[in-house]
BARO-196377 format. One record per residue: y, x, z of N, C-alpha, C, O, CB in turn; residue in three letters. Coordinates in steps of 0.2 Angstrom, whole numbers, plus 5000, padded with zeros to 4 digits. Glycine has a CB too. Example, Ala and Ser with C-alpha at 12.3 -4.5 7.8 and 13.67 -1.06 7.14 Angstrom:
2
497250665039497850625039498450665039498350715042497850575045ALA498950645035499550685036500050645039500650675040499750705029SER
end
This chain:
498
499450045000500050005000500650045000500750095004500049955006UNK501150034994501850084996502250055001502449995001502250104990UNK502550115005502850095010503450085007503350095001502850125017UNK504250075011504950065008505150135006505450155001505550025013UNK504950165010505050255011504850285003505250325000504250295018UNK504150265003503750284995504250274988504350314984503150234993UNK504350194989504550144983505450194984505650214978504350024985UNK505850204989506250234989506150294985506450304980506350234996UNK505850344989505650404984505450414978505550474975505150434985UNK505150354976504850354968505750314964505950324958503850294969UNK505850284966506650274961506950334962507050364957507350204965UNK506950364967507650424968507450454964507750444959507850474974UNK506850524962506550554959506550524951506550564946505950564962UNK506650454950506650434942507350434942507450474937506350364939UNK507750424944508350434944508650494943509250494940508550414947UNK508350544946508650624945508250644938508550694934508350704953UNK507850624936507650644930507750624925507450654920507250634931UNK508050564924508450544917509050594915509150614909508850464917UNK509450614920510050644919509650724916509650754911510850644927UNK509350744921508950814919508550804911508750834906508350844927UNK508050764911507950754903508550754897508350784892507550694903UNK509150724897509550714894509850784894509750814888509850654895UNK510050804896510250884899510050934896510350984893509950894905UNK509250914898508850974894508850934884509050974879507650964900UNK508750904883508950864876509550894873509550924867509050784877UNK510050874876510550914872511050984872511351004868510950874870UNK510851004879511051074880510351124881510151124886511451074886UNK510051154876509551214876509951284883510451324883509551254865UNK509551284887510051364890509651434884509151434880509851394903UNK510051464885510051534881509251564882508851554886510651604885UNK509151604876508351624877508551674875509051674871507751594872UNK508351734878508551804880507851844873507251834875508351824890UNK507951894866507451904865506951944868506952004866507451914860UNK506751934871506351994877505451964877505251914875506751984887UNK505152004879504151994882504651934889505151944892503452104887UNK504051864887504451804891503751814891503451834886505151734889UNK503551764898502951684898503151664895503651674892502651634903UNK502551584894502851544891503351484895503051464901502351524889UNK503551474895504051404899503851344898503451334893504751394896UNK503951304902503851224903504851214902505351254903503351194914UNK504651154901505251114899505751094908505451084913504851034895UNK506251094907506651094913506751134917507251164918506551044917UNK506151154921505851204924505851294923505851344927505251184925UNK505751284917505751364914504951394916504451374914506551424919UNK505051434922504351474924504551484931504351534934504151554920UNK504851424935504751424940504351444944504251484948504851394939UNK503951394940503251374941502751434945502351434950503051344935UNK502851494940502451554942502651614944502551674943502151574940UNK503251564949503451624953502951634960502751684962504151604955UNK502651574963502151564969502451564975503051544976501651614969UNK501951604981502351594986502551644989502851664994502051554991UNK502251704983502351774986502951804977502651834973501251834987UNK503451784977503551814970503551884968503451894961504151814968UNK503551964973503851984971502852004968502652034963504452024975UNK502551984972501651994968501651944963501151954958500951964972UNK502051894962501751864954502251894948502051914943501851754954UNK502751904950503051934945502852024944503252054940503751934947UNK502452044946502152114946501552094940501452124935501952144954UNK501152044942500652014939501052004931500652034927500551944943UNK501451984930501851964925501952024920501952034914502351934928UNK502252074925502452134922501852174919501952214915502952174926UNK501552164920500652194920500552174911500252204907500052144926UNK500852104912500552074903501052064899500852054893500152004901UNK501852074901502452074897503052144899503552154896502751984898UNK502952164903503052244902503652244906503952194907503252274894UNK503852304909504452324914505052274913505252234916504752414914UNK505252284907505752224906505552164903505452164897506352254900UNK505552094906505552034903505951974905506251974910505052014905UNK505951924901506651874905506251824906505751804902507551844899UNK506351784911506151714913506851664915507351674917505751724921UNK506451604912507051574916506951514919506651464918507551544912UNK507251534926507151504932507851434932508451434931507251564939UNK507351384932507851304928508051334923507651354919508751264932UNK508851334924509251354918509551394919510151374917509551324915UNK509351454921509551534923508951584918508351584920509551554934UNK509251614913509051674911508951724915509451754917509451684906UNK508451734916508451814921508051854920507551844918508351814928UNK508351924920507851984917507552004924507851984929508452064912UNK507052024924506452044929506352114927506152134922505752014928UNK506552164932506452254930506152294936506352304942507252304929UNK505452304932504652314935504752404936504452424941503952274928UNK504952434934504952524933505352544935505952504936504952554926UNK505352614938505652664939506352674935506952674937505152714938UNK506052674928506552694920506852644921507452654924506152684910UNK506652554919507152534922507652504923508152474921507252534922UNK507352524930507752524935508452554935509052534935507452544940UNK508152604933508752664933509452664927510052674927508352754932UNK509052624920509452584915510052544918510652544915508852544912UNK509752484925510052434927510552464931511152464929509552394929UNK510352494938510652524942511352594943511752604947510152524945UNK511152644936511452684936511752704930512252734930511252714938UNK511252684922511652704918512152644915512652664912511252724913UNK511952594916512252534915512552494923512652434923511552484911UNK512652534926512652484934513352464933513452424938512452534942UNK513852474930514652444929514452394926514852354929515052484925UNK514152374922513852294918513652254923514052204924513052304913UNK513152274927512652234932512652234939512252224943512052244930UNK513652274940513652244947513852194952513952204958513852274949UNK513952134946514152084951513552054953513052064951514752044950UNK513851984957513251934958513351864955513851844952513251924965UNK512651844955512651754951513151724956513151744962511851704951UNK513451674955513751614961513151584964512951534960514151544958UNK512951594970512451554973512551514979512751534984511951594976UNK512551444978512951414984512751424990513151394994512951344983UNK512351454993512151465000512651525001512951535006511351465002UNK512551574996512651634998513751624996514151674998512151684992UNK513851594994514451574992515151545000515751555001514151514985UNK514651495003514851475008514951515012515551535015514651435011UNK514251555014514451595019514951665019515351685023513751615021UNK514751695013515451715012516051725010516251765006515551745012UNK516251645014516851615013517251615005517851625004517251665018UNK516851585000516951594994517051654991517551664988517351554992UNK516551694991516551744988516851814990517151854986516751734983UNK516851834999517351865001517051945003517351995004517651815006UNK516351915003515951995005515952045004516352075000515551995005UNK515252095007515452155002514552145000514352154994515952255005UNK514152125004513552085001513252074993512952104988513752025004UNK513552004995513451944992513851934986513651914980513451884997UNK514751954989515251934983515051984975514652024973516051974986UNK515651944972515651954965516052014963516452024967515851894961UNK516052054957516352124957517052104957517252054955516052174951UNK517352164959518152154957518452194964518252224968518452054955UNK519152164962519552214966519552204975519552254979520452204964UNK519452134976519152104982518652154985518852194990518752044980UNK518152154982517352174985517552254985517352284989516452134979UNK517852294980517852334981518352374987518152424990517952344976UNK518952344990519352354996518852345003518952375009520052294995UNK518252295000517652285007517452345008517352385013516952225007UNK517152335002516552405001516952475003516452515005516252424992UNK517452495004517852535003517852555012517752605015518352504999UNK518252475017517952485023517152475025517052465031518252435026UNK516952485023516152465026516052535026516052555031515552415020UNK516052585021515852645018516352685023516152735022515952645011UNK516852675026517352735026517552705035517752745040518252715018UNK517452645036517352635043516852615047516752635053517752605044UNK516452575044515952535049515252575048514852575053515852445048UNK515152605043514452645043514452695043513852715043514152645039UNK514952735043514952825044514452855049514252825054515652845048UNK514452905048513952945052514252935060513952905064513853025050UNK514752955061515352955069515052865068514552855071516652985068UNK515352825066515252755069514252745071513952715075515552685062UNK514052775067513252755070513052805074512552795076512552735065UNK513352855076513452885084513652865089513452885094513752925084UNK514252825087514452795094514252725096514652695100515052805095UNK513752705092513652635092512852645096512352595096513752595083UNK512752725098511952745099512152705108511652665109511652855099UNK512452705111512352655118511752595116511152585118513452595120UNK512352545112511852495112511352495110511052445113511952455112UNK511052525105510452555104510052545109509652505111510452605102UNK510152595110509652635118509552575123508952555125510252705123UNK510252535126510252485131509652445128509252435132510852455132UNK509752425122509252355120508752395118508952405112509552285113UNK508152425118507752435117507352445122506852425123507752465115UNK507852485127507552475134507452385138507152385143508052535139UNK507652345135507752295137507052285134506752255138508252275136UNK506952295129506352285127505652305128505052285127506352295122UNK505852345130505352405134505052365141504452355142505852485138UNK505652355144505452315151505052235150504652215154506252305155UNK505252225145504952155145504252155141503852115141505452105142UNK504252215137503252225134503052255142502652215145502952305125UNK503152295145502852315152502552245157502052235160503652355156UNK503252175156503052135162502552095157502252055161503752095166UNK502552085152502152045150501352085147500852055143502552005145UNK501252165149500952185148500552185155499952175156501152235144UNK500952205160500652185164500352105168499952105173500852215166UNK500652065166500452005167499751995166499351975170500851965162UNK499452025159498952015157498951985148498451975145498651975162UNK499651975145499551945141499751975134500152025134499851905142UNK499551945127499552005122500452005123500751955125499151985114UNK500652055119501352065113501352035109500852045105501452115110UNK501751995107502051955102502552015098503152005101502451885104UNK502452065094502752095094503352085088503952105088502452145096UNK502952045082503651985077504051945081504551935078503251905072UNK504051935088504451905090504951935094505551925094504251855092UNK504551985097505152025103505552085098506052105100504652085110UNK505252105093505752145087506252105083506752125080505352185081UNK506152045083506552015081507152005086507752025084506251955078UNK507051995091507351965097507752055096508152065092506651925107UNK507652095099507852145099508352165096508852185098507552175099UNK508152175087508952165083509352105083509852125080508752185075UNK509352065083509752015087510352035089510852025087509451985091UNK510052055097510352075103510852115099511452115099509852105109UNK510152195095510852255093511352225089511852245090510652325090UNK511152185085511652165079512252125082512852145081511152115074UNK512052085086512552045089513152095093513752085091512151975094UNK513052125098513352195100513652225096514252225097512952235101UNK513452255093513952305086514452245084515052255084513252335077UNK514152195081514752165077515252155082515752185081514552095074UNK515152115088515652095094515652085101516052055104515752045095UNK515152135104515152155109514752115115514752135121515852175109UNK514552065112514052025116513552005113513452005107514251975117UNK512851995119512251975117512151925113512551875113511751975121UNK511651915109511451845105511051785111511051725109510951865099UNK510751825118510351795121510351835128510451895128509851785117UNK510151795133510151825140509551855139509251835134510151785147UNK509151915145508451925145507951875145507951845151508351955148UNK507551855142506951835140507151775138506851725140506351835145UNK507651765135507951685134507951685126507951635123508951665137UNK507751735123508151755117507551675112507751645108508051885113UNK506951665114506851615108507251555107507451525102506151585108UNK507451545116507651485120508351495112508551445109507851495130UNK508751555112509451545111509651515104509351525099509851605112UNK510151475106510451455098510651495094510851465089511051415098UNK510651545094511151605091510551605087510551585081511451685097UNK509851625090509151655086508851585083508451605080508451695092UNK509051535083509051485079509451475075509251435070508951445082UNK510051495074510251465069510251555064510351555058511151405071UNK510151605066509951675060509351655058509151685052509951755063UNK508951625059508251595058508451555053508351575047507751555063UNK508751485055508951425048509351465042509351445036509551345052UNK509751515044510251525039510051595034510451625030510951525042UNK509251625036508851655033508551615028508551625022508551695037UNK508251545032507751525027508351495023508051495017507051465030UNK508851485022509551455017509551505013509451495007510351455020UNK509651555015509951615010509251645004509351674999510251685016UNK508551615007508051645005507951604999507751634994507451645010UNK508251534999507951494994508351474990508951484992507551434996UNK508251434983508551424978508751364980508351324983508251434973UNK509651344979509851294980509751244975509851284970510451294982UNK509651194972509751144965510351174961510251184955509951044967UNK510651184963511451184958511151284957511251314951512551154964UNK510951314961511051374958510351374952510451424948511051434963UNK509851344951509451344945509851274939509751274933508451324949UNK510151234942510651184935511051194940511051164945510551094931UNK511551244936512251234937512551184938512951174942512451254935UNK512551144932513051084930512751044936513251004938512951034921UNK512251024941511950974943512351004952511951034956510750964942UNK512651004954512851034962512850984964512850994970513551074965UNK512750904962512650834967511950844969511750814974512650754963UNK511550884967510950904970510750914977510250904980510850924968UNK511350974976511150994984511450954991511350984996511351074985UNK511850874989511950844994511250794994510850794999512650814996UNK510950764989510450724988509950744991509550704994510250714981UNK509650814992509250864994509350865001508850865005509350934990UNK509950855004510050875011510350945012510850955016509250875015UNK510150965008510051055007511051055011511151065016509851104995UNK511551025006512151055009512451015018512951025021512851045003UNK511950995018512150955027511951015030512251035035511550885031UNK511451055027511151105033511451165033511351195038510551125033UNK511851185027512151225026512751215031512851235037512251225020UNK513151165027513751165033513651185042513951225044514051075034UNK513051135045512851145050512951225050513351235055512151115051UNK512851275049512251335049512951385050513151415054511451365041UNK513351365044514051405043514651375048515051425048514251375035UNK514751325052514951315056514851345062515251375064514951265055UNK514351335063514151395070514351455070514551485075513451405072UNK514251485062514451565064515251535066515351545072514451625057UNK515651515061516251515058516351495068516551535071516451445050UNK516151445070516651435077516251495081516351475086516551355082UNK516051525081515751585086516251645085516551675089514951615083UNK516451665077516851715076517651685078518051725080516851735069UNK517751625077518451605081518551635085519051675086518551545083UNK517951625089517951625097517951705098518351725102517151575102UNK517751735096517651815097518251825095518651845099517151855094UNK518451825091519051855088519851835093520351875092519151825078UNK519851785096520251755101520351785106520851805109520051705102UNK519751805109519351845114519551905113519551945118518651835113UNK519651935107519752015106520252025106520452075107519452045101UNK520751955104521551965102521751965109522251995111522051895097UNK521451945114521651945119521551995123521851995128521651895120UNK521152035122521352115125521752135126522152115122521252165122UNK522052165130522452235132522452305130522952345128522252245137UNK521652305130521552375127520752385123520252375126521552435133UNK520852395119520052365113519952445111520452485108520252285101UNK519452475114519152535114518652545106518352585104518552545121UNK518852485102518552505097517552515099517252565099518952585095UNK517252465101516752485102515952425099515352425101516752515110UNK516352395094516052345091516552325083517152325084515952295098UNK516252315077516552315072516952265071517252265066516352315068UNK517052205077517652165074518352195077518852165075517652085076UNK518252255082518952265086519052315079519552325075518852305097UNK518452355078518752405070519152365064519752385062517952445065UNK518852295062519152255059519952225061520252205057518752215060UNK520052215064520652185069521152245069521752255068520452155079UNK520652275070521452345072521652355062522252355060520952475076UNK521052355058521352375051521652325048522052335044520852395046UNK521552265051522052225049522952195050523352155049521852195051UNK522852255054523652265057523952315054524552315052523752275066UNK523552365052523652435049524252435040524052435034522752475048UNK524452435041525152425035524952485028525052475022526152445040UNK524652545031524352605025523752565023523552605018524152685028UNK523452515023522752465022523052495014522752545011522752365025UNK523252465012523452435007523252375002523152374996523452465004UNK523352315008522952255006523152235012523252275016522252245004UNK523152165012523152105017522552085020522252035019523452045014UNK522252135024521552095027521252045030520852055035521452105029UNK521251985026521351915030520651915035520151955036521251845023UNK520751835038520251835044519551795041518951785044520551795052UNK519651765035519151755032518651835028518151845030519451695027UNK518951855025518551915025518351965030517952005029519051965021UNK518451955038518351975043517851945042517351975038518651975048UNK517551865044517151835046516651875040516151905041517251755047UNK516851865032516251855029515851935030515251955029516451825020UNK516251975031515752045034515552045040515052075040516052115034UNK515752015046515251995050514751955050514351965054515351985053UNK514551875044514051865045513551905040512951905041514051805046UNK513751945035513251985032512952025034512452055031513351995028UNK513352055040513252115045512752065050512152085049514052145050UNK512652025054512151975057511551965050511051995051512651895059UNK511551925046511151905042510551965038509951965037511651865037UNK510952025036510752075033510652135037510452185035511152095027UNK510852135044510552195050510052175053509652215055511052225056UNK509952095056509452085060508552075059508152095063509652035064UNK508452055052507852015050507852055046507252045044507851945047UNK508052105044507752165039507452225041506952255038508252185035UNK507952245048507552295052506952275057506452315059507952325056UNK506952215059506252185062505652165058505152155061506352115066UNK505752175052505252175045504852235047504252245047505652195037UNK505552275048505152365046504752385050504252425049505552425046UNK505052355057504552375064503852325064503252345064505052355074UNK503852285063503452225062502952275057502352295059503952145057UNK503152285053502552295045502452385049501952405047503152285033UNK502652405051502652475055502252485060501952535061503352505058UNK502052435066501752395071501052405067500652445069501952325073UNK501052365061500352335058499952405055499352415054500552265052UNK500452435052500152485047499852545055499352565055501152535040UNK500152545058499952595065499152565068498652595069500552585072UNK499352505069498652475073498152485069497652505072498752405075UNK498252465061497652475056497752545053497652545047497752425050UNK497852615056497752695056497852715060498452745060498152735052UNK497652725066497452765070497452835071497552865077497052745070UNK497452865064497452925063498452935065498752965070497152945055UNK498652905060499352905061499752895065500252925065499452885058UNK499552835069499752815076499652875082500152895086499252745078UNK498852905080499052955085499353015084499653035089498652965089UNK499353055079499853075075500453085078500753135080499853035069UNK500853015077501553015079501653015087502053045090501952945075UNK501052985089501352975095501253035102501453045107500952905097UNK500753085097500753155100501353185100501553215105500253195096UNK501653185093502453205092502853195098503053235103502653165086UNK503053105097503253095102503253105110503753105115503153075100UNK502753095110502753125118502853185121502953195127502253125120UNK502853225116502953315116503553325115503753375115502553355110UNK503853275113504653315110505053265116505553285117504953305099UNK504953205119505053165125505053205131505553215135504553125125UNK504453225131504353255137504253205142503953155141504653295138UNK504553225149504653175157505053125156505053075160504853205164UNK505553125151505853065153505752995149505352985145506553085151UNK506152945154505852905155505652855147505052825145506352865160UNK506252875142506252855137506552905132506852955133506552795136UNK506352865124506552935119507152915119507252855121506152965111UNK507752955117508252955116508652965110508553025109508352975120UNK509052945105509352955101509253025096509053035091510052945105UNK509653055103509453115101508653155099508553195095509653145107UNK508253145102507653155101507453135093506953165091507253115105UNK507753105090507553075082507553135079506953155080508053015077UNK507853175076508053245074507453265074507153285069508653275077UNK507053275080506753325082505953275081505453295084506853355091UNK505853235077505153185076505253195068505353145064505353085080UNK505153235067504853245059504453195055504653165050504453285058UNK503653205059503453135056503353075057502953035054503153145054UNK503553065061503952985064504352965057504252915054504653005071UNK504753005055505452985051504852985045504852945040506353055051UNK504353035044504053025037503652945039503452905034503353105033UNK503552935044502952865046503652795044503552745040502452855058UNK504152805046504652755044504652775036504552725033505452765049UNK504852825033504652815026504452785022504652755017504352845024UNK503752785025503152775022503052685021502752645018502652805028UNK503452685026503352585030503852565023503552535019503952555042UNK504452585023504752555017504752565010505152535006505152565016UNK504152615010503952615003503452555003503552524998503752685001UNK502852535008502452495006502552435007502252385004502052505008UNK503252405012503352365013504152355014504352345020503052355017UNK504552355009505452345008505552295010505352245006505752345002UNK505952275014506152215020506452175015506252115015506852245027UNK506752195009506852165005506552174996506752204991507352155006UNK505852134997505652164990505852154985505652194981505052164989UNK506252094981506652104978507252094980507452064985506552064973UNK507752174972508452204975508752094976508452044974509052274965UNK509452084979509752034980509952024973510352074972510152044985UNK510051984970510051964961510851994960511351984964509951844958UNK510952054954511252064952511452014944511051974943511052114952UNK512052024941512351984934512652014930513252034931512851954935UNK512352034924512952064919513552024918513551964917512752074913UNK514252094920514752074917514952034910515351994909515052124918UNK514452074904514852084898514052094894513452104897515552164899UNK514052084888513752094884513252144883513452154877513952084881UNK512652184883512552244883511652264879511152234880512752254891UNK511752324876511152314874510852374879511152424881511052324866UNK509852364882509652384885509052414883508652364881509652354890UNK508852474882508052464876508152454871507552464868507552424877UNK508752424866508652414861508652314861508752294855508152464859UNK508552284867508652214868509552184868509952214872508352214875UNK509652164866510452124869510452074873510152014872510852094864UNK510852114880510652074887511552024886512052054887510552134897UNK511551954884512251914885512251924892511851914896512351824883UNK513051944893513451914898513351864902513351804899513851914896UNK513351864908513051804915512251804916511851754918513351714913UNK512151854912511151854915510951874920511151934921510751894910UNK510351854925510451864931509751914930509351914925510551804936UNK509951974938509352024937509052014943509251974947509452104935UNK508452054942508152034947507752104947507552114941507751964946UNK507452154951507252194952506852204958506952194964507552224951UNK506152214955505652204959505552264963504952284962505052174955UNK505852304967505552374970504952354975504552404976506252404976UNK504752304976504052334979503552334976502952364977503852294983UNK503852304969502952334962503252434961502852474959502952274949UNK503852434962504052524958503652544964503152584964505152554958UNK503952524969503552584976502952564975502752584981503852584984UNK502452534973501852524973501452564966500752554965501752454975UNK501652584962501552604954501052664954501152714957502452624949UNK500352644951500152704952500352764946499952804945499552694953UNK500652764943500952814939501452844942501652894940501152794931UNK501652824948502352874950501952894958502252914963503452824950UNK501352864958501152864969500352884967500052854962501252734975UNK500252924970499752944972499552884976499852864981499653004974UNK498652854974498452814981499052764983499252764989498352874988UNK499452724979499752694983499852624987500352604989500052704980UNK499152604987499152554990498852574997498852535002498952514986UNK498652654996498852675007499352685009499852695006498652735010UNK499252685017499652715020499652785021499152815023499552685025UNK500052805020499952905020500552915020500752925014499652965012UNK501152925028501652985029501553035024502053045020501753015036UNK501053075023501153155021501253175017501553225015500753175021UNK501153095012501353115006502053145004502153185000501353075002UNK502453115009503153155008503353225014503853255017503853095009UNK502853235013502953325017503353345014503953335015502353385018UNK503153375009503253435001503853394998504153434994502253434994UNK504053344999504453314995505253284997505253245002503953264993UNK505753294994506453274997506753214996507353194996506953314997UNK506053164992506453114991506753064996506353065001506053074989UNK507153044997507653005002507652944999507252924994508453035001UNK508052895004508052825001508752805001508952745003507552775004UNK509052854998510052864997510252814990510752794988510252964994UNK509352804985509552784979509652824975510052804970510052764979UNK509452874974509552914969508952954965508952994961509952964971UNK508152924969507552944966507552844966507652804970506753014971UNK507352844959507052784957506352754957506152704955507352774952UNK506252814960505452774962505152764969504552754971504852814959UNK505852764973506052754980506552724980507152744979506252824984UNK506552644982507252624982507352584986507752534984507452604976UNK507052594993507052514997507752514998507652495004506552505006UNK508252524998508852494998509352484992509952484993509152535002UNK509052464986509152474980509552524979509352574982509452424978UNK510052524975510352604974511052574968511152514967509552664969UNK511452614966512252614962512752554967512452534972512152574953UNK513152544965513652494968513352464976513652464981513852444963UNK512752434973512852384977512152394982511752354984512852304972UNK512152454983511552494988511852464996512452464997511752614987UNK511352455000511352445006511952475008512052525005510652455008UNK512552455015512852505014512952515023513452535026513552485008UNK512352485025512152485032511452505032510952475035512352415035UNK511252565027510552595028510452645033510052635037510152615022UNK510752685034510852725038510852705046510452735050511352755036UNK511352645048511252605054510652585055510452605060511552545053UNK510152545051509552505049508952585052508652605057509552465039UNK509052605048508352665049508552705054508052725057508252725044UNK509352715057508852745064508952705069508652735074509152815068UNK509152615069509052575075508052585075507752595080509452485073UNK507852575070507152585069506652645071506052645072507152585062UNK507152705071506652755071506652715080506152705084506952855067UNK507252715081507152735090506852675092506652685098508052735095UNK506652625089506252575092505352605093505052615098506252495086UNK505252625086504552635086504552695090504152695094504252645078UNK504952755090504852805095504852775101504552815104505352855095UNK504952725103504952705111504352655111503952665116505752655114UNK504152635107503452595107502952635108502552605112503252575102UNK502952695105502452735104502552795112502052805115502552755096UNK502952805112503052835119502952785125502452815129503852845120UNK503052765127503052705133502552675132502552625136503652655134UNK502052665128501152625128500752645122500952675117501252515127UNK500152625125499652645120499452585119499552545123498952695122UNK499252575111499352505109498452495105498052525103500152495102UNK498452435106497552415107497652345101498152315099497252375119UNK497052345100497052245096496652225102496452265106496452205087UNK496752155100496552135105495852125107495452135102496952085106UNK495552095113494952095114494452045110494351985110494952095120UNK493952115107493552075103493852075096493352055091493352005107UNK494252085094494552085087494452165085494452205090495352055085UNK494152185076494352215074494852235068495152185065493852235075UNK495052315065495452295060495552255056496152235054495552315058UNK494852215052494752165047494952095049495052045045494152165046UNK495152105057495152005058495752015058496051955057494751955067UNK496352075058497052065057497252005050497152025044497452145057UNK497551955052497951915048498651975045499151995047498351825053UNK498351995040498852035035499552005031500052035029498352055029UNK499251935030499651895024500451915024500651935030499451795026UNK500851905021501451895019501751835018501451785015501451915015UNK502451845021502651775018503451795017503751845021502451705025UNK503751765013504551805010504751745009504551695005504551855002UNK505451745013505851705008506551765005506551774999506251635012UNK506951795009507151835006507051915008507051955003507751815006UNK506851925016506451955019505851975022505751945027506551955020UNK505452015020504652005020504351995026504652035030504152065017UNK503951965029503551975035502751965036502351945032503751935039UNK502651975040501951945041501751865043501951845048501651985046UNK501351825041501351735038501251725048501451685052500451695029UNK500951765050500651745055501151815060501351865058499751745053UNK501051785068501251845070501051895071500451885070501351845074UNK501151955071500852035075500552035085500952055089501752115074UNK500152015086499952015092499252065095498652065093499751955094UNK499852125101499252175101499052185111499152145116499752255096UNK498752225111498752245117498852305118498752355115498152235120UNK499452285125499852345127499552385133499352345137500452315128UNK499552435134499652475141499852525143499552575142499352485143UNK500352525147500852575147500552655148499952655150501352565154UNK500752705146500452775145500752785152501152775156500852835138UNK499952845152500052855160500552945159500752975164499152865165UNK
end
């Protein structure tokens, strides 16, 4: 029997579909000559994208080659599977293809196009990029931002201890998440996201959750443009507003809070912000909407991406043993009696830093680069790419390629002993932070909040599966929406080193 709910559902859906048939009837979008699948009508090749893309599109590249176009709805998009290129997209051509598509989730949040993220190229994004680079990521700024580092790990420390001693496993997807949270939220404004052991409880870790899974997915209007009534029909812009309001009144509230200082020691990035906004040699007017939109990409793109890496770093340890103990010999040795490793100590953890390597080559917090756009018309291979074609670059098939990786679907630090590849962007067959313009510009922050987590894990306990499981019963799965994780949690058994 159809309920009112059904018979409701089944009009609405016929109703969105006459205007999209008619749509698709007399406007064709652009067909790129390139190695394509085949397409379905409206849809393009949605369809095979799956629930893992950056594996079905690797799949893809396998039978239509490093460069192919798909079109997702009615977005032409080139897909770049190789090393070559990559390096085509990102460095010889990367003036073509540094801006971004308009994506309406990504568009609200910063503040129509205001970031240095997400925004579109031009004189804007470059004045951001310019502070990001020259003030908030510097080496001196992620030196003195090592306090809170240190503070929230140990915070973390203390609470696998009481629940190790309780008797109960580590959730350790959830307490690394909770942990960059805390640092993220700190650095940007000087306060936690959450009290101790409150952090699932808190709203703060609820709404970076909802406005990850936003940013992860395709809104209606960004696959048909012309259709943006979609995304209130969908619900999709109610949740948005919600998600973007909470930052937006949180940054009020901080920035009010900071104007009202006396004396701002500079020890979190909105007081660095605030001060350059007064600064008259800027040479630009640094509005407070451009403040906000680099704090929330500083929240959105610092917290869920380094809890990836420890997350997927956790798993790769528990399932190698060799390597777990490996590092954790290191560690202990260059530690020594005190209570925890310290900042300082990273320098001196060689292959530690190759085991964090290693973790982003097999597992890039973001395995596809965030969609780039040609500016302008351009030929690539001998293809002609039109202007507003969206890219898409798959680095977790490059870092997995066996023509450029020995073995690469192990786990093996060593491989980079002998070798100086970096992940600065400049070997293209290493590229967990993409690379040209629009390179991560908070990687440096990200990898050593990381190194000092796993150095303290590995220092402070010996880590076990749990009882009666062996490596094989670990739930491996993946699940992505814009950042990778594991589908299921990481749960291990802890016990503090004697």
């Amino acid at each position: 029997m159809l309920t009112a709910a059904m018979i409701l559902q089944t009009v609405l859906c016929c109703l969105l579909a006459i205007p999209l048939l008619l749509l698709f009837c007399v406007r064709r979008s652009r067909k790129l000559d390139l190695p394509a699948p085949t397409r379905l009508p409206l849809i393009g090749n949605l369809h095979q994208l799956g629930k893992l893309p950056h594996h079905s599109l690797h799949r893809l590249a396998n039978t239509y080659g490093p460069l192919m176009c798909l079109e997702l709805g009615r977005v032409p998009t080139l897909v770049v599977s190789s090393a070559e290129m990559a390096k085509e997209i990102l460095k010889t051509h990367d003036a073509i293809f540094c801006t971004r598509p308009n994506r309406a989730v990504v568009t609200r949040f910063s503040y129509g196009g205001q970031g240095v993220s997400f925004a579109p190229y031009g004189e804007g994004w470059r004045q951001l990029r310019k502070i990001s680079t020259l003030e908030l990521f510097t080496a001196k700024r992620v030196q003195s931002l090592r306090p809170i580092r240190e503070e929230e790990v140990r915070v973390l420390v203390k609470e696998i201890a009481e629940t190790a001693t309780a008797g109960q496993l580590i959730n350790i997807s959830e307490m690394v998440l909770c942990l960059f949270c805390n640092i993220t939220c700190r650095q940007a404004f000087g306060r936690r996201s959450s009290n101790d052991d409150e952090c699932r409880k808190s709203k703060f870790h609820d709404q970076i959750v909802e406005s990850i899974e936003l940013l992860a997915g395709f809104s209606p209007s960004d696959l048909f443009p012309s259709m943006g009534w979609l995304n209130i029909v969908t619900g999709l812009h109610a949740r948005l507003q919600k998600a973007f309001h909470f930052f937006d009144n949180l940054f009020e509230e901080q920035i009010e809070a900071h104007l009202r200082r006396d004396n701002d020691d500079e020890k979190d990035f909105m007081s660095v912000l605030l001060r350059l906004q007064k600064d008259t040699s800027l040479g630009f007017n640094l509005t407070r909407e451009q403040i906000k939109s680099i704090l929330v990409e500083t929240f959105l793109g610092g917290s869920d991406t380094s809890a990836s890496t420890t997350e997927f770093g956790m798993l790769e340890l528990i399932l190698n043993p060799r390597v777990m103990k490996k590092a954790q010999e290191e560690v202990r040795r260059v530690v020594g009696t005190k209570p925890m490793a310290e900042d300082s100590d990273i320098a001196n953890l060689p292959y530690l830093n190759l085991v964090v390597k290693e973790i982003l080559r097999l597992h890039p917090p973001l395995p596809l680069s965030v969609p780039h756009m040609s500016l302008k018309d351009v030929n690539i291979c001998g293809y002609d790419i039109p202007a507003k074609t969206a890219v898409l670059t798959n680095l977790w098939a490059i870092m997995r390629d066996p023509g450029l990786w020995k073995d690469p679907e192990v786990f093996w630090p060593e491989r980079f002993e002998e070798s100086d590849i970096q992940y600065k962007g400049q070997d293209f067959h290493y590229i967990p932070f993409s690379s040209g313009r629009r390179i991560c510009p908070g990687m440096n922050l990200a990898v050593t909040s990381v190194q000092l987590a796993l150095a303290n894990l590995l220092y402070c306990f010996d880590w076990e599966l749990a009882d009666g499981m062996k490596p094989k019963d670990i739930d491996t799965t993946e699940t992505v929406g814009i950042v990778l994780h594991l589908e299921s949690p990481l749960r291990l058994k802890a016990t503090l080193a004697s």
